[in-house]
C-alpha positions as CSV (number, residue, x, y, z in Angstrom):
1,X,96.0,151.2,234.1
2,X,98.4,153.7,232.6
3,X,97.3,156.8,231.9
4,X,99.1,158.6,228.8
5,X,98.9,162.8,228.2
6,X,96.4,163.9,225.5
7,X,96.3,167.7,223.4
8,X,93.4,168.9,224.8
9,X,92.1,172.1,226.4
10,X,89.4,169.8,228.7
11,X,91.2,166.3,229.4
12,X,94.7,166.1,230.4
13,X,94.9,162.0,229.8
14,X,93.8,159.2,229.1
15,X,94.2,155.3,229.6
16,X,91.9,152.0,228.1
17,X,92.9,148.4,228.6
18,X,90.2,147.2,225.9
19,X,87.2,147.5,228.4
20,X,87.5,150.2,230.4
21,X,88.1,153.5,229.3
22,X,90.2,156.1,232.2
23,X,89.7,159.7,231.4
24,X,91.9,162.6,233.8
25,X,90.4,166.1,233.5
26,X,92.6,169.3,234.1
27,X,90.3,170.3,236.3
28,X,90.1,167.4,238.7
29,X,92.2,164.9,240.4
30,X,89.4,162.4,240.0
31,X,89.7,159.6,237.2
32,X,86.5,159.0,235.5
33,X,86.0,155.2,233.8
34,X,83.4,154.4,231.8
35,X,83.8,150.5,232.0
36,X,82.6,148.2,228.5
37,X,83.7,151.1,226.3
38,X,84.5,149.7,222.2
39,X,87.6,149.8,221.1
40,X,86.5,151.8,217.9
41,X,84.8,154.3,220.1
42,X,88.3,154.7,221.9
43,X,90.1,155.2,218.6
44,X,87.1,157.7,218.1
45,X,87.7,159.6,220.5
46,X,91.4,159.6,220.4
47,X,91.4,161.1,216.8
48,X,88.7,163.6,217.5
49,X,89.0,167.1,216.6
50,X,87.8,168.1,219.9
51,X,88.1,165.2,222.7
52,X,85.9,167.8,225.0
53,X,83.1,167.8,222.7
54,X,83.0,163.8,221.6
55,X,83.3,162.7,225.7
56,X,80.0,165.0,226.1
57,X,78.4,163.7,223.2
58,X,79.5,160.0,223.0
59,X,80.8,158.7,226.4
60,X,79.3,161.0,229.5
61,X,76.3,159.0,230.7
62,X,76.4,156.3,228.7
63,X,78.8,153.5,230.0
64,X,78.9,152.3,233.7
């Protein structure tokens, strides 16, 4: 999966092939997934004001 660079102070990019979404943090090397992830929650958290905030809130914890 490619990952593509995102504006954020917390997550430096992110990739999602329409299952699984990749997220890259600044501060680690490690790529998280979060595998049966909705498209609309993608496009959430893409347009976010703060993509930090809505991965704590919407996505940490609750996808596999």
């Amino acid at each position: 999966m490619t990952l593509i660079a995102v504006h954020s102070s917390a997550i430096a990019a992110v990739g999602y092939d329409g299952y699984t979404l990749s997220v890259l943090f600044h501060t680690s090397d490690k790529i998280y997934e979060h595998h049966g992830c909705p498209e609309s929650l993608y496009e959430e958290f893409m347009n976010a004001p703060s993509m930090g905030t809505f991965y704590n809130q919407h996505i940490r914890g609750k996808f596999q």
